[in-house]
C-alpha positions in Angstrom: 122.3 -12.3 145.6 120.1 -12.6 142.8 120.1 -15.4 139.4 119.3 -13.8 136.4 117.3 -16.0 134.4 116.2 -14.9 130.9 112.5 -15.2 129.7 112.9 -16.3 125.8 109.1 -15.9 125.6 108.2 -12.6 126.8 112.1 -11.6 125.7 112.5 -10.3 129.5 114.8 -10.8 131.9 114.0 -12.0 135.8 115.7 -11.8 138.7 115.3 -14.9 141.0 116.7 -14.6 144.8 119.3 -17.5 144.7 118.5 -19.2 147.9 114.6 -19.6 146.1 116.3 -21.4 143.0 118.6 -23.6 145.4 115.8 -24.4 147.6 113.7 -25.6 144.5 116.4 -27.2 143.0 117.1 -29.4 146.4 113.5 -30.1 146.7 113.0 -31.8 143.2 116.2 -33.7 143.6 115.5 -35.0 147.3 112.4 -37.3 146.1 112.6 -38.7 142.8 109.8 -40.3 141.1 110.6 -43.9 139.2 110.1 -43.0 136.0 110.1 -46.9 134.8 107.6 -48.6 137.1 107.1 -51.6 137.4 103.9 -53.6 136.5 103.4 -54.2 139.8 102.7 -49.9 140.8 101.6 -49.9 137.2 98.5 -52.5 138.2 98.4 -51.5 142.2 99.0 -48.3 142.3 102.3 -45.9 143.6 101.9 -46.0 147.4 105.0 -45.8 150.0 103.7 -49.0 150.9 103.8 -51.0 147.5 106.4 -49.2 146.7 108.7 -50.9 149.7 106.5 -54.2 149.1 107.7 -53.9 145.0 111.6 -53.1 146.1 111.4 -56.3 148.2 109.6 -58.5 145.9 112.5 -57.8 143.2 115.4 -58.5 145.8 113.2 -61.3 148.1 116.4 -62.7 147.9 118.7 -60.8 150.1 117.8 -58.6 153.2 118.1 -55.1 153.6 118.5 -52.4 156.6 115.7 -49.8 156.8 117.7 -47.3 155.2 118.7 -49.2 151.9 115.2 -50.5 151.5 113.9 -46.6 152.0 116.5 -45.3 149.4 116.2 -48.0 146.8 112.4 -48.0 147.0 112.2 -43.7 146.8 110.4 -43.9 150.0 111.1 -41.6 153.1 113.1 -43.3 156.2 109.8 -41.7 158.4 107.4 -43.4 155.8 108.4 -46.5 156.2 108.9 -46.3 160.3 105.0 -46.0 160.2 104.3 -49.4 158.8 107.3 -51.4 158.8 106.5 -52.6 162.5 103.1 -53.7 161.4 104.4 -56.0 158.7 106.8 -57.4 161.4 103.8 -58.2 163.4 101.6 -59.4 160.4 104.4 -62.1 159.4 105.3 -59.9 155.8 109.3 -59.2 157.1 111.5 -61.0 159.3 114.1 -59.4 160.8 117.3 -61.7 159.2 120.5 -60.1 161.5 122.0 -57.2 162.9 124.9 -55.7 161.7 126.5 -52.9 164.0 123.2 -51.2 164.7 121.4 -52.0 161.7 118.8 -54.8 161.5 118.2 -56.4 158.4 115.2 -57.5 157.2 113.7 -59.2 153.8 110.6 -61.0 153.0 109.3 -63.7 155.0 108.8 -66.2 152.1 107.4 -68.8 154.8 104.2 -66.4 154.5 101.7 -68.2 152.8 100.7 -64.4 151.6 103.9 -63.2 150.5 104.6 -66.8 148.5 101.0 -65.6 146.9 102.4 -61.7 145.8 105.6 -63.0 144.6 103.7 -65.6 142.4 101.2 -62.9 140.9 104.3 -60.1 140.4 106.1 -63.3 138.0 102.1 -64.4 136.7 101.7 -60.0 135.5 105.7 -60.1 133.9 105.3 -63.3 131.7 101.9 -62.6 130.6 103.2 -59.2 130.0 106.2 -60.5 127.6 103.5 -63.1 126.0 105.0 -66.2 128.1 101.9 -67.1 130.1 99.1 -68.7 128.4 95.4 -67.8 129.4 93.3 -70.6 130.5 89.4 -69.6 129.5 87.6 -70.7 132.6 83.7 -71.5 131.5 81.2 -68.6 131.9 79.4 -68.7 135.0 75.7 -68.4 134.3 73.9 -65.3 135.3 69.9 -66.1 136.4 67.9 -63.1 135.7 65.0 -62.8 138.4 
């Protein structure tokens, strides 16, 4: 079964093999990009990792199964299996409860690392919407040898 798709353009018509334009279309709908990221991927980058880190950092109030924090944060489930054990170890999650099978997990805000990330991700917004005022710190002198 072919989808006949007309080419305003070259004022042809093509013939596309409907499995190729399903296929496509549930590829770009599987992964969506954020399109409104926040200043913290807009200064550090889009990685799965800050990505998950940003997700939590906006919710570091309420804890999360893997699943939830892989759907909400447009990461894959098998992305996340590769580091989230890591931040367990490292002191970034704890694991809250378990409901059914399903651990939750949130931010470990007794981190002295995390408290440090949360504080810069509020320091970027207000200065961002004007409410942070800059401190001028004095030049450090430069010798020349």
């Amino acid at each position: 079964m072919f989808l006949l798709v007309k080419d305003l353009i070259n004022n042809r018509r093509i013939y596309i093999p409907v499995k190729t334009y399903k296929t496509e279309l549930k590829f770009k709908n599987r992964m969506k990009r954020k399109q409104n990221k926040s200043l913290f991927l807009e200064h550090f980058g889009d990685t799965p990792q800050l990505r998950v880190f940003d997700f939590l950092i906006g919710n570091f109030f309420f804890d999360f199964p893997m699943t939830e924090i892989a759907r909400e944060s447009n990461v894959s489930y098998n992305s996340i299996v590769t580091f989230f054990d890591k931040w367990i170890k490292k002191g970034l999650l704890v694991k809250t409860r378990k409901v059914g099978k399903s651990d939750y997990y949130k931010l470990n805000m007794d981190n002295s690392f995390v408290i440090d990330i949360v504080r810069l991700d509020w320091r970027m917004v207000k200065a961002d919407i004007g409410l942070l005022e800059e401190t001028k710190k004095p030049m450090i002198p430069v010798s020349n040898h």
